[in-house]
py3Dmol code that shows the C-alpha trace and the ligand (Angstrom):
import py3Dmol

protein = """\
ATOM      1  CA  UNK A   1     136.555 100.221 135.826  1.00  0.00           C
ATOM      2  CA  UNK A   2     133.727 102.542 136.021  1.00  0.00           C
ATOM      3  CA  UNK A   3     131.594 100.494 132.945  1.00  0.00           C
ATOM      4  CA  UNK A   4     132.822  96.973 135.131  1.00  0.00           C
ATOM      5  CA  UNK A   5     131.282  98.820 138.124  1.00  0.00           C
ATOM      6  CA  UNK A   6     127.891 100.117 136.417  1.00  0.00           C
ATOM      7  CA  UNK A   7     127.932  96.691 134.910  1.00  0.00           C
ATOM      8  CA  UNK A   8     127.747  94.911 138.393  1.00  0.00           C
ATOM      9  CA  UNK A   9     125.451  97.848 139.586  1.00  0.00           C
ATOM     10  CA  UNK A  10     123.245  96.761 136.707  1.00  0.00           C
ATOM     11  CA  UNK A  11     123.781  93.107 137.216  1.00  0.00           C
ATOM     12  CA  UNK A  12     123.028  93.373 141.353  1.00  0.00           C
ATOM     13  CA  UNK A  13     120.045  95.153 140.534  1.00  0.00           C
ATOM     14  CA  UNK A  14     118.539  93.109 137.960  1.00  0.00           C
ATOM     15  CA  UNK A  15     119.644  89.550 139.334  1.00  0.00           C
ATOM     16  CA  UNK A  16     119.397  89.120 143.223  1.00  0.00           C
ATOM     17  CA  UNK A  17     118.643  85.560 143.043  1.00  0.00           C
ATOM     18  CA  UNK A  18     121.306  82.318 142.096  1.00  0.00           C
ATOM     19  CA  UNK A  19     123.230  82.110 145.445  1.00  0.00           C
ATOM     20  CA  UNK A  20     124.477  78.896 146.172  1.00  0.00           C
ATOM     21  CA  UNK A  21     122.780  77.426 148.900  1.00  0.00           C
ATOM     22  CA  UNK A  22     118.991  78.954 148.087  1.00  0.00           C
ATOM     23  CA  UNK A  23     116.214  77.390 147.127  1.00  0.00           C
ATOM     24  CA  UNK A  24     117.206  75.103 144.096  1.00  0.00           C
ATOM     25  CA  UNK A  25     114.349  75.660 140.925  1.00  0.00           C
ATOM     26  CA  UNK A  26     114.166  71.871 139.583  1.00  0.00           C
ATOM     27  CA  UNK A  27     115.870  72.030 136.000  1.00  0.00           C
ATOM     28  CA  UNK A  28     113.124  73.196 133.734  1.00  0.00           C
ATOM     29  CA  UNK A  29     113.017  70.872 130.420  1.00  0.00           C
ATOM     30  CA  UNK A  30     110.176  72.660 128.724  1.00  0.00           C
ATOM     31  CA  UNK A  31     108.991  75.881 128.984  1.00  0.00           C
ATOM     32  CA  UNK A  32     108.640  77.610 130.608  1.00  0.00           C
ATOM     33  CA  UNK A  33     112.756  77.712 131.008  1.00  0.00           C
ATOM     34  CA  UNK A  34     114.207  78.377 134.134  1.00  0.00           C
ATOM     35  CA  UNK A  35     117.948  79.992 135.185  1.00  0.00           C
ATOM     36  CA  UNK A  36     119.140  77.451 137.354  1.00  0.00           C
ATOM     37  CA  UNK A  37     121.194  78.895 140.258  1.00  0.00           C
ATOM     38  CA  UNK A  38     124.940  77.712 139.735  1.00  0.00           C
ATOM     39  CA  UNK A  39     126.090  74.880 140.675  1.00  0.00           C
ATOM     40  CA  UNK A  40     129.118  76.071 143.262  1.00  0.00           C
ATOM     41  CA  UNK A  41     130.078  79.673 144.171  1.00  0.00           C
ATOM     42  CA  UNK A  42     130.989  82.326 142.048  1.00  0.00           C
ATOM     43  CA  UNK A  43     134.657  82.543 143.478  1.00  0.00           C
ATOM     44  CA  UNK A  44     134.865  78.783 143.226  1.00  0.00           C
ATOM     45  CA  UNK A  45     136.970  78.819 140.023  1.00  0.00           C
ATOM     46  CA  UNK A  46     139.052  81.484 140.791  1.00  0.00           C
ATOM     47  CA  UNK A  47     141.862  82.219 139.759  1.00  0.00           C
ATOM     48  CA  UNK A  48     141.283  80.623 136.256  1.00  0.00           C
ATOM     49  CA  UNK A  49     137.543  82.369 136.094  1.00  0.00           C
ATOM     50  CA  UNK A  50     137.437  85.206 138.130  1.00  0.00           C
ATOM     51  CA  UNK A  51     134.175  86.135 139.882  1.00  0.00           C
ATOM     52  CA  UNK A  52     132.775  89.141 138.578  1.00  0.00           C
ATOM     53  CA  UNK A  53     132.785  86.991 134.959  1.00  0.00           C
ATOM     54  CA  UNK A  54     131.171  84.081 136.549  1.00  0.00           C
ATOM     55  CA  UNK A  55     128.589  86.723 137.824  1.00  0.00           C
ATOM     56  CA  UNK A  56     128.136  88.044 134.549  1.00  0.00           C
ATOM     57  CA  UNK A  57     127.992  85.343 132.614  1.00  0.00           C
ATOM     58  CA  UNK A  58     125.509  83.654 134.684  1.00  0.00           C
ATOM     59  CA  UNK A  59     123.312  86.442 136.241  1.00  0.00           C
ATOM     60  CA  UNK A  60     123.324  88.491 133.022  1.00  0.00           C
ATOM     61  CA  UNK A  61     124.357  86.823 129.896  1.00  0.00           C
ATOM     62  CA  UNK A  62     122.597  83.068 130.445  1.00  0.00           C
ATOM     63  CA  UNK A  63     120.088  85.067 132.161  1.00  0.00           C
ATOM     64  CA  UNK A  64     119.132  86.516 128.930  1.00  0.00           C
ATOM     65  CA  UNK A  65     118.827  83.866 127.207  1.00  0.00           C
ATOM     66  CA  UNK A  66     116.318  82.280 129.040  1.00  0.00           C
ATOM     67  CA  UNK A  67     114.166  85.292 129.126  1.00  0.00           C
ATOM     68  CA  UNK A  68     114.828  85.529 124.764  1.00  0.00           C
ATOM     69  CA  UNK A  69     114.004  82.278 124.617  1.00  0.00           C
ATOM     70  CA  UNK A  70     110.568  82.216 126.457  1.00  0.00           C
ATOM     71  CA  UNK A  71     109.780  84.904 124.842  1.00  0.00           C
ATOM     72  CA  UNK A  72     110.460  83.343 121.426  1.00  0.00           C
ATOM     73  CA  UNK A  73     108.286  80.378 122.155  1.00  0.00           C
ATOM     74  CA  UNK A  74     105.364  82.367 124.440  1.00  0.00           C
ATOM     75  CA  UNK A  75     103.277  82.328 121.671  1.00  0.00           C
ATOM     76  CA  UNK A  76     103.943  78.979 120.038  1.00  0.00           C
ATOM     77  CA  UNK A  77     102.160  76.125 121.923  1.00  0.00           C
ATOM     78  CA  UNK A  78     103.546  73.318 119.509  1.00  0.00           C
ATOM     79  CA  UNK A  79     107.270  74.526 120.438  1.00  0.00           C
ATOM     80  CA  UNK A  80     106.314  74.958 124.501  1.00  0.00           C
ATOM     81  CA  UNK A  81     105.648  70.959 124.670  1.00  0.00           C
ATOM     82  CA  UNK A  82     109.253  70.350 123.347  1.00  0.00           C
ATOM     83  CA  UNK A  83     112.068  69.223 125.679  1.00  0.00           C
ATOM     84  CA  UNK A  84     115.127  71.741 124.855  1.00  0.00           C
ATOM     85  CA  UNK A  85     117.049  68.311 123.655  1.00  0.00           C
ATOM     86  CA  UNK A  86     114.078  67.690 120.807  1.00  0.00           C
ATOM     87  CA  UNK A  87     114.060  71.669 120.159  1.00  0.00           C
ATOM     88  CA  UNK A  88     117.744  71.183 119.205  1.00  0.00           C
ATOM     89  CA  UNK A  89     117.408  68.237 117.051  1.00  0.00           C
ATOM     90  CA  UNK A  90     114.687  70.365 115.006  1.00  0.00           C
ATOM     91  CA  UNK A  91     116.358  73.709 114.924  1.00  0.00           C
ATOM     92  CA  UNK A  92     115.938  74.704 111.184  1.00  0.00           C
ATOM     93  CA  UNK A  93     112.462  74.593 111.904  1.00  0.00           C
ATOM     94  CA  UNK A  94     112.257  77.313 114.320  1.00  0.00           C
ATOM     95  CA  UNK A  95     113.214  80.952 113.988  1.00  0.00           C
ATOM     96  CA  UNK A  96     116.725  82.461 114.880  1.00  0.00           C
ATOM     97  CA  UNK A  97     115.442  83.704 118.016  1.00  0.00           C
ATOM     98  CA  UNK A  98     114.838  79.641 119.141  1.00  0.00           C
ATOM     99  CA  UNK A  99     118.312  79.042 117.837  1.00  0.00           C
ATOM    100  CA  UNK A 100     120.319  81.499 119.287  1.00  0.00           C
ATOM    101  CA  UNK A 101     118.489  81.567 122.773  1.00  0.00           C
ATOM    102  CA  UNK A 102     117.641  78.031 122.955  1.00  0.00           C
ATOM    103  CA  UNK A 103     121.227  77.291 121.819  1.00  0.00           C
ATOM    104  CA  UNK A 104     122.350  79.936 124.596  1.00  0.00           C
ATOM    105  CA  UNK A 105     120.348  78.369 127.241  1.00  0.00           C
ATOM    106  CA  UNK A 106     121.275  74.479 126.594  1.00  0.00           C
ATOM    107  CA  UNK A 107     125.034  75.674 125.736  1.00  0.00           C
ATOM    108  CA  UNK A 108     125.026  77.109 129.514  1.00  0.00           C
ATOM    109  CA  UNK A 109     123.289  74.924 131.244  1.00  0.00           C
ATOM    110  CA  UNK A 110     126.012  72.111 129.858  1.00  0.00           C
ATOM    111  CA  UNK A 111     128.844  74.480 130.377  1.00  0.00           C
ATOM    112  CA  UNK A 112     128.389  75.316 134.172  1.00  0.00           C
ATOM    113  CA  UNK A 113     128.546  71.598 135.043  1.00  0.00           C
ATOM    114  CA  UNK A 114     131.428  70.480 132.923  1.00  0.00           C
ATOM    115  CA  UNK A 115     133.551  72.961 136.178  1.00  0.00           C
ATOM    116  CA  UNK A 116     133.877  72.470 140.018  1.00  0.00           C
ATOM    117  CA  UNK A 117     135.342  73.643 142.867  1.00  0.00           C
ATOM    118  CA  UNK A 118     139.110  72.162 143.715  1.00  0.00           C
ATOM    119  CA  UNK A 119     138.574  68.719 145.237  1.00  0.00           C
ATOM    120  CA  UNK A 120     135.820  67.967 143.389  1.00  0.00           C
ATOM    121  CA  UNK A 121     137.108  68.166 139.864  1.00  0.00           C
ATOM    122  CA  UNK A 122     138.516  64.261 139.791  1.00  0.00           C
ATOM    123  CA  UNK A 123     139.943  62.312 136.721  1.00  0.00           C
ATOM    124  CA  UNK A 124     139.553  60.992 133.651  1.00  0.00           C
ATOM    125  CA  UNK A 125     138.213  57.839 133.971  1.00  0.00           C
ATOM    126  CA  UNK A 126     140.270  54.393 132.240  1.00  0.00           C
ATOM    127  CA  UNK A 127     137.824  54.209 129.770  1.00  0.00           C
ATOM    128  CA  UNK A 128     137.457  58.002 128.687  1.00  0.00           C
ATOM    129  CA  UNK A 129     141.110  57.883 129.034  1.00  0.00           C
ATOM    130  CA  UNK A 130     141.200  54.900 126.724  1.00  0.00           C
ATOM    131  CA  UNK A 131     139.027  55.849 123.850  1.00  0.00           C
ATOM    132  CA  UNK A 132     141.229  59.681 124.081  1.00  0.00           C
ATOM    133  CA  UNK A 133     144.601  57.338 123.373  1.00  0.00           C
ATOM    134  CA  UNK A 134     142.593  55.498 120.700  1.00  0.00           C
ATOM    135  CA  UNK A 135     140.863  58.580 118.761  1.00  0.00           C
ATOM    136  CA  UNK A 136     143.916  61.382 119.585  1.00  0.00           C
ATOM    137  CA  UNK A 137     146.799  59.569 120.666  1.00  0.00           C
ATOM    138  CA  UNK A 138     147.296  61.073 124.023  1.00  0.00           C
ATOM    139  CA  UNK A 139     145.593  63.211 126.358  1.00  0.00           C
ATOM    140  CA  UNK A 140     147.902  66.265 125.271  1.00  0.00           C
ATOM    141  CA  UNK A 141     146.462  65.757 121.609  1.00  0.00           C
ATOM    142  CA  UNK A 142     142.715  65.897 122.555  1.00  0.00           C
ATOM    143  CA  UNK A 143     143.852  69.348 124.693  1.00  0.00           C
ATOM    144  CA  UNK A 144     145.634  70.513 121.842  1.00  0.00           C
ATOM    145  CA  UNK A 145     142.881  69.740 119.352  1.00  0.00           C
ATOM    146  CA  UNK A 146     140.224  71.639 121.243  1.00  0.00           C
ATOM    147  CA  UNK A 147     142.334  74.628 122.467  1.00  0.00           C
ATOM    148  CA  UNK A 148     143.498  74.936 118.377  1.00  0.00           C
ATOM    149  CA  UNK A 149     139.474  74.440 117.309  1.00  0.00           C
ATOM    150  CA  UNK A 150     138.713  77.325 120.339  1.00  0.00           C
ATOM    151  CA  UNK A 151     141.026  79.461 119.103  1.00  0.00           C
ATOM    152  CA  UNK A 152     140.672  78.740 115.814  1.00  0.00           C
ATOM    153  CA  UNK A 153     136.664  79.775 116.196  1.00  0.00           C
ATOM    154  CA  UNK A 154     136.559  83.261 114.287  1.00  0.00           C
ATOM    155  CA  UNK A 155     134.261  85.480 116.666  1.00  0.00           C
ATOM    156  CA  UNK A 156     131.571  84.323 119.036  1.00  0.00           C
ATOM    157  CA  UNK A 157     130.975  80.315 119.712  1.00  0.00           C
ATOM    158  CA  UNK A 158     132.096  77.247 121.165  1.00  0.00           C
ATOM    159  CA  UNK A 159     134.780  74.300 121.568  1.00  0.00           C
ATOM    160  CA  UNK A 160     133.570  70.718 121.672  1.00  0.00           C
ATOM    161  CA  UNK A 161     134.202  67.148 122.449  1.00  0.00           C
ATOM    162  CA  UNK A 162     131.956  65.040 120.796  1.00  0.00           C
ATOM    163  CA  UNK A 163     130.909  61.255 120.787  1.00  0.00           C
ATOM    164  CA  UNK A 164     129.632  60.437 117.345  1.00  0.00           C
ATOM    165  CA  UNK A 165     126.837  58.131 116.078  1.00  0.00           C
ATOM    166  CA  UNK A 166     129.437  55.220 115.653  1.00  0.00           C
ATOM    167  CA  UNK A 167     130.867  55.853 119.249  1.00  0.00           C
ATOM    168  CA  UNK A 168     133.873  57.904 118.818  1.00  0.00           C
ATOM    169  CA  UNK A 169     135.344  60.720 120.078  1.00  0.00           C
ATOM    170  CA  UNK A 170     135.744  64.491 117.590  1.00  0.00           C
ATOM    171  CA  UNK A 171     136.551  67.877 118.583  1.00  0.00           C
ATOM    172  CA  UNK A 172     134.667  70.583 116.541  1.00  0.00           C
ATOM    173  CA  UNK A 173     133.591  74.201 117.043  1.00  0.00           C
ATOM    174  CA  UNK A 174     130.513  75.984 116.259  1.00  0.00           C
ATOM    175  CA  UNK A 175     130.032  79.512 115.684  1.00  0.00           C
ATOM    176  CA  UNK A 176     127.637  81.709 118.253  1.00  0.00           C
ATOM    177  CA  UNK A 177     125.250  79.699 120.248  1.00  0.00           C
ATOM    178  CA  UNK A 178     124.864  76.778 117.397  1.00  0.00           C
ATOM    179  CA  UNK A 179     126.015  72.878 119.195  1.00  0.00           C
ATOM    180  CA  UNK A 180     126.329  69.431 117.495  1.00  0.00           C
ATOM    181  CA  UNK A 181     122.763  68.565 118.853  1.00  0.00           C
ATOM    182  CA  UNK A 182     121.894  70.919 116.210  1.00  0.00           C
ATOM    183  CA  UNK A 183     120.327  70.053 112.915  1.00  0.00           C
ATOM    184  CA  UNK A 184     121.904  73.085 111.519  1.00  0.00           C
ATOM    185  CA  UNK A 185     125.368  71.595 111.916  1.00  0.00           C
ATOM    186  CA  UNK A 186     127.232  69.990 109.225  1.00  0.00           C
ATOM    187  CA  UNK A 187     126.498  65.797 109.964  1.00  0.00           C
ATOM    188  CA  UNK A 188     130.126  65.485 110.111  1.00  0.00           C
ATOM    189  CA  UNK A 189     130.102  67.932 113.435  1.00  0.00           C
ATOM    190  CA  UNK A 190     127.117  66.550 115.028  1.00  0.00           C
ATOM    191  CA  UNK A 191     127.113  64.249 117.957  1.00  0.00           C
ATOM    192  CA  UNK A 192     126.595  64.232 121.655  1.00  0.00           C
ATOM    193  CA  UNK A 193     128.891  66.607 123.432  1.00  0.00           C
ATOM    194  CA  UNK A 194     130.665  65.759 126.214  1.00  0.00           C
ATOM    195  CA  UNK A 195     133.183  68.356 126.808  1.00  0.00           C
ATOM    196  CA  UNK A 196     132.710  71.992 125.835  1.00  0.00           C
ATOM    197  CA  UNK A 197     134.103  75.521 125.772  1.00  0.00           C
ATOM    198  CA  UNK A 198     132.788  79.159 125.868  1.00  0.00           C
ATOM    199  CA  UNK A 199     134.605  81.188 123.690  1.00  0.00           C
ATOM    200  CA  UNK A 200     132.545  84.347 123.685  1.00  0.00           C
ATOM    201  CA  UNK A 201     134.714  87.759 124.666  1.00  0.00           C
ATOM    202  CA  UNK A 202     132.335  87.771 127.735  1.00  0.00           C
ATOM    203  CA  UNK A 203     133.280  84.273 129.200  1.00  0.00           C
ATOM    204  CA  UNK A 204     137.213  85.786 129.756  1.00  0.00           C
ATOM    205  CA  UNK A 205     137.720  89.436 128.689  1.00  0.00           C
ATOM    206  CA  UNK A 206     137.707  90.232 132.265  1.00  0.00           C
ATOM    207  CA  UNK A 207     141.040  88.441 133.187  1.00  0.00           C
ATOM    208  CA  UNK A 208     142.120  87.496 129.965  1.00  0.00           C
ATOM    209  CA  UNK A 209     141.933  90.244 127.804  1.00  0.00           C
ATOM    210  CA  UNK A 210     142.329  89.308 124.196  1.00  0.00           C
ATOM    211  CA  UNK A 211     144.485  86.330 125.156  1.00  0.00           C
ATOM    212  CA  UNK A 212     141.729  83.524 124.674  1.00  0.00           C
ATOM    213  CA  UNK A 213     144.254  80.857 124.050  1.00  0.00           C
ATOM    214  CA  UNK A 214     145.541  81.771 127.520  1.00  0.00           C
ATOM    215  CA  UNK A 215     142.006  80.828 128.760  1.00  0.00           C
ATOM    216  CA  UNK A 216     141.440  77.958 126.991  1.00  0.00           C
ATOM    217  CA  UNK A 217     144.972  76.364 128.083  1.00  0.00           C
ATOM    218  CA  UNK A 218     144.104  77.680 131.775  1.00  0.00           C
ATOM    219  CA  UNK A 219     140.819  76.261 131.648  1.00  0.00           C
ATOM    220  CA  UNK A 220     141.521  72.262 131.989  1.00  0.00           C
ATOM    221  CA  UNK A 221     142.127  73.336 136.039  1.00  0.00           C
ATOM    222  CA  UNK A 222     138.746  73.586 136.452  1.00  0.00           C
ATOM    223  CA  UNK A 223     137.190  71.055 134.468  1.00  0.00           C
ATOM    224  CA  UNK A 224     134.651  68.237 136.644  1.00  0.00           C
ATOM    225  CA  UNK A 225     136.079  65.139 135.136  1.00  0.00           C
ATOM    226  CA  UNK A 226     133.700  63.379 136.928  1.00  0.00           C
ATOM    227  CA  UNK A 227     130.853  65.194 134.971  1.00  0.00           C
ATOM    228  CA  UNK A 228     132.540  64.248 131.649  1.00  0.00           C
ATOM    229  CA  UNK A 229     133.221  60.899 132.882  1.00  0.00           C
ATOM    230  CA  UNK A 230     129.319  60.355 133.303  1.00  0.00           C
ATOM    231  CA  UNK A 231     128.614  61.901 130.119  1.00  0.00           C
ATOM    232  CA  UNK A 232     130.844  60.074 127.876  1.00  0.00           C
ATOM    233  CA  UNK A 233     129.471  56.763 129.667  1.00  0.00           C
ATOM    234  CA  UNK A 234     125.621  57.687 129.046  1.00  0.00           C
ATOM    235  CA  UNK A 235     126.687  58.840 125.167  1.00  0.00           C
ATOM    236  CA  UNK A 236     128.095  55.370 124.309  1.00  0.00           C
ATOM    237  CA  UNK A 237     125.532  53.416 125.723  1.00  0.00           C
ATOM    238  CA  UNK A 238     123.228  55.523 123.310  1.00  0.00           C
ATOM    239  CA  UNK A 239     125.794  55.359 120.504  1.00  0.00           C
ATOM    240  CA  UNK A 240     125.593  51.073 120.860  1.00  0.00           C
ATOM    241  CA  UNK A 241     121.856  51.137 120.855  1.00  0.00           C
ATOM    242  CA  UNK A 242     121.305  53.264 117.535  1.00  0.00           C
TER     243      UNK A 242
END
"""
ligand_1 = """\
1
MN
Mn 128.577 82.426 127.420
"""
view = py3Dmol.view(width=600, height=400)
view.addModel(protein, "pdb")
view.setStyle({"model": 0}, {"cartoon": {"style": "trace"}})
view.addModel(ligand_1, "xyz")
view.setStyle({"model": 1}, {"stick": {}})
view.zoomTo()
view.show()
């Protein structure tokens, strides 16, 4: 209790701004990156994400990698006139710094989305619902792919649901702050990702202890099907014009 407390002492003190409701930064594309405020309240996915971790992970952890990654790039005018999508796509060039802060930051800005508040988490739509029957089976299968590839994930990283090149649907993982925008990912993993998972310690440790398949079983109750909806529509239309 006492390092949660100096944690949120820490936290409060570093990061007053991000309340719901203030004045909304436009999302920053290029440098210099911005922390976006989130998108609903911190209590708004309680009780499957408790507060103090949305605080956290948000205020402090994203945070961070915003700052890293400005920092990484502050003296590097070629990599300031990149988008964050094109920095992706061109990782290997860059130093670890630009992949594991620019991963951190894109990673994050996705994940925060892909949840809402209750009533405004909606459905899968018929035709993500159709192309989960055709590529999984079912609906269970897809969940139990991605909860098996977030548990499976030794360490740090991240579950995903992908849309490949040839317009259909993978789950894969990725270790740290790597995604499958990355160049550094095997081609097999790559593709747009339309559903993902945060399964660093600091993401549930607070509520869920050591129990991350818990987490990522609990987690579906929060997910903005309406979010995922749009993306999978948006990453086929790209998929039948490559
Ligand atoms: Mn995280």
């Amino acid at each position: 209790m006492i390092l949660r407390a100096a944690l949120s002492a820490l936290l409060l003190a570093a990061a007053p701004a991000a309340l719901p409701g203030s004045a909304t930064p436009v999302a920053a594309q290029a440098a210099p990156f911005v922390l976006d405020p989130l998108p609903y309240a911190e209590t708004a996915l309680e009780p499957v994400i408790d507060a103090e971790t949305m605080r956290l992970h948000h205020g402090a952890h994203h945070r961070a990698y915003v700052d890293n990654l400005n920092r990484a790039i502050s003296e590097n005018p070629a990599l300031q006139q990149l988008s964050l999508d094109a920095m992706m796509a061109e990782v290997s060039k860059h130093g670890k710094a630009v992949r594991d802060n620019g991963g951190g930051h894109w990673n994050h800005r996705f994940f925060w989305k892909l949840m809402a508040p209750e009533g405004q988490r909606g459905a899968p739509s018929p035709a993500l619902d159709r192309a989960i029957v055709r590529d999984f089976g079912s609906m269970e299968k897809m969940k139990q792919a991605f909860e098996a590839a977030g548990r499976g994930q030794f360490g740090s990283g991240w579950a995903w649901l992908i849309v490949r090149p040839d317009g259909r649907l993978k789950v894969t993982a990725t270790p740290n702050q790597d995604n499958p925008l990355m160049d550094v990912v095997p081609e097999a993993e790559r593709g747009t990702p339309i559903l993902g998972n945060d399964v660093w310690e600091h993401a549930y440790y607070l509520s869920y202890r050591n129990r991350r398949g818990e987490y990522l079983s609990r987690w579906w109750e929060v997910v903005n099907w309406g979010r995922v909806n749009a993306l999978y529509a948006e990453a086929v239309a790209q998929a039948r014009t490559r």
